[in-house]
N, C-alpha and C positions, 0 to 999 in steps of 0.2 A: 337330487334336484339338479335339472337342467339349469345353468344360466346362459343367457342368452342377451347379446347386445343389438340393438339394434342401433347405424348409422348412417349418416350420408351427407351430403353438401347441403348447403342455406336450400331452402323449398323445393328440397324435393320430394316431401310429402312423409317426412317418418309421423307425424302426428296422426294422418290417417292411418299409417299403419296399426301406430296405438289404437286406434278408437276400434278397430276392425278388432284386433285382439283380446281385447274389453269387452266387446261383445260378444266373444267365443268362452267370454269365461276366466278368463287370463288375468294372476297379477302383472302389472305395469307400473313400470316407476319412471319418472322422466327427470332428468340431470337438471334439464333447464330449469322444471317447475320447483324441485328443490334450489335452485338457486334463489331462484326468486324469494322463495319464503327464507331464505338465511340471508338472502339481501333486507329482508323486510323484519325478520324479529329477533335475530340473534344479536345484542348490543355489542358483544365483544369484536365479532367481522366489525359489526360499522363502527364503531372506533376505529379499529384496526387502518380501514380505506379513508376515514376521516384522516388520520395521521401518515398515513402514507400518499396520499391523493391532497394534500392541504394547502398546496402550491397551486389548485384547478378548483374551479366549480365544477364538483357532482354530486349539490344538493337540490332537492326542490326547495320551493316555495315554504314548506313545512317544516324545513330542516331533515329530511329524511335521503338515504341514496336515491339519485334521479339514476334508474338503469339504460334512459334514453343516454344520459348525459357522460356516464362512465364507461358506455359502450363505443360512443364516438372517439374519445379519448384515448382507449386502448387496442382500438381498431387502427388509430394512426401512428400510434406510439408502441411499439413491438416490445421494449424494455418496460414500461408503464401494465401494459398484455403481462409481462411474466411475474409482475410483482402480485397483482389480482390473482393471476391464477395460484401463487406459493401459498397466499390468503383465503383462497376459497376453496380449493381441489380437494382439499383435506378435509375442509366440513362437510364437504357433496360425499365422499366417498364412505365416511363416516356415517351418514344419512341409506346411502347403498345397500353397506352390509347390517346395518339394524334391516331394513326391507328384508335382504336374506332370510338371518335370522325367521325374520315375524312369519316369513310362507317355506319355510324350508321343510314342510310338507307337502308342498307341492310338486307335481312331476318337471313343472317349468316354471319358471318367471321370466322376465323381459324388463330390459332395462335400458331408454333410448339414451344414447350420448352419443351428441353430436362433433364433439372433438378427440373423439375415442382414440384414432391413432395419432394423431399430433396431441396428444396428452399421454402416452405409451400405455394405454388402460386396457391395452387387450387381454394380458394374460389372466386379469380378473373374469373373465368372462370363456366358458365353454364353446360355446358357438354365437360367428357375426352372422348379421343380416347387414347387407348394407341396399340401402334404397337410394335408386339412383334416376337421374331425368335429364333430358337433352338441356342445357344449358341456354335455349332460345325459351325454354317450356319455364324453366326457374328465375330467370331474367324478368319474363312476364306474371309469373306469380308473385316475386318479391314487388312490384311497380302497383301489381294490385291489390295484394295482401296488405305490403305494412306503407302504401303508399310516397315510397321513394322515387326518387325523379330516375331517370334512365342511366344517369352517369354514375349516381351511387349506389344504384341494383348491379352495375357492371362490377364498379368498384369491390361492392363486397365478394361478390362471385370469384373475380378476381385474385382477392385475398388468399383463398382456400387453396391447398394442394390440390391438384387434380384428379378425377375420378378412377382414371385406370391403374394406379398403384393402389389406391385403395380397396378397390375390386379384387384386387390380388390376391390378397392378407385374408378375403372374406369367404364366409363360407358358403354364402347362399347372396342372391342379387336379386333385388325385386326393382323391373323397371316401368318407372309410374309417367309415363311421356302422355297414356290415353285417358282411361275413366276409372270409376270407381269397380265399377264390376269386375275388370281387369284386375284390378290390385286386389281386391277382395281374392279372388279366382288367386293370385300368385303367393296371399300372402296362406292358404290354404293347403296348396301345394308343398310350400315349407314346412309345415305345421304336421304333413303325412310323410314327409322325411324325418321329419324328427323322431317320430315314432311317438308322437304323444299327444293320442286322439282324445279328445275330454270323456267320449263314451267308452273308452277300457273299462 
């Protein structure tokens, strides 16, 4: 069984990629969405950030983790960032190799993570995809996507290590700057290097 990462910077469209993949057939696992669900049901994390985090509000209204509200916080707090990540990286990865496991029948799987090399998470994984977009193109998706003001769609852009050392490390580059067709069209191209047509 192939594994296969896919990454890139804030908006630059690994989700389409998934969805294009999904439709070819493909298991897909996405790092974010397990997070979310082990933000949302595993008691042990949220104690865990309740007691580590207990000096900040990053509850909602319910008493439950606000992920708006911990993500602000550990966006600005780089120390705050690595305590989260010591608390969670290890449930997500954990979650990972059960996925494994469950399709290791398969010729491939896909697995998006988006902080794949500033997490050192490469060697898990047989070949990257990294999807990549002109930084005026993800500026404008992040302002209209998750409806951030101009300074803090910079801001988080900002944040991220830059595109061209990550390009480096990768195996394969998909650049989503135009349409859908296009990405469709590239991320196919990948799929006939890999050597792993669903009609074999």
């Amino acid at each position: 069984m192939l594994k296969v990462a896919i990454t890139g910077n804030i908006a630059s469209g690994k989700s389409q990629v998934e969805k294009i993949l999904l439709s070819l057939g493909y298991k897909v696992a996405d790092t974010d969405k397990i997070n979310h669900y082990i933000l949302a049901s595993d008691m042990n994390v949220i104690k865990e950030i309740k007691n580590a985090f207990k000096e900040d509000d990053v509850l909602d209204e319910q008493g439950y983790i606000s992920r708006e509200k911990l993500g602000k916080i550990v966006f600005s707090q780089g120390l705050k960032r690595t305590i989260l990540e010591g608390i969670l990286h290890r449930k997500i990865y954990d979650k990972v190799e059960e996925f494994f496991k469950e399709n290791e029948k398969e010729k491939a799987v896909f697995v998006s993570v988006p902080l794949l090399f500033e997490t050192k998470q490469e060697d898990r994984f047989d070949k990257i995809i990294f999807v990549s977009a002109d930084e005026d193109v993800r500026l404008k998706r992040l302002m209209e996507r998750n409806n951030y003001t101009k300074t803090f769609a910079k801001s988080r852009i900002a944040a991220q290590d830059k595109e061209d050392d990550k390009i480096k490390k990768s195996d394969f580059v998909i650049y989503n700057n135009t349409n859908f067709i296009s990405l469709r069209n590239q991320v196919n191209s990948i799929l006939s290097q890999l050597f792993i047509d669903k009609n074999d």
